[in-house]
C-alpha positions, 0 to 999 in steps of 0.5 A: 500500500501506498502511502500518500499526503493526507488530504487535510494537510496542516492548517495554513499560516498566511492569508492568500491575498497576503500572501507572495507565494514563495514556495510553490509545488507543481499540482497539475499540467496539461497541454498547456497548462501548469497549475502550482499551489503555495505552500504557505498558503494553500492557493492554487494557480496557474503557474502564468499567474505567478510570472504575473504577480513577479513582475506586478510586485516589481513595478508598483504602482504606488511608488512612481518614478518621480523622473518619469514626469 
């Protein structure tokens, strides 16, 4: 017999609005699709989506550029 994960795992420490992402674990892929979830936070996404938010969090809109005027 085979042992696995148990499907409740242990309660999550991070809200998933709150949450960076940073350590994530591949859960499904498919043609052209590849699904990650956080392993802080229990999200599950498509890997796309964490490209997206690296570059969102690198570009933050609150802090302009005062030279770009």
């Amino acid at each position: 017999m085979i042992q696995g994960q148990p499907s409740q795992a242990t309660p999550k420490k991070v809200n998933p609005e709150q949450c960076k992402h940073p350590r994530v674990q591949i859960v499904s892929r498919d043609e052209d699709s590849e699904y990650v979830e956080c392993q802080e936070c229990g999200d599950v996404f498509e890997s796309s989506e964490l490209k997206d938010m690296a570059i969102e969090e690198k570009k933050d809109p609150d802090e302009e550029d005062p030279d770009e005027e």
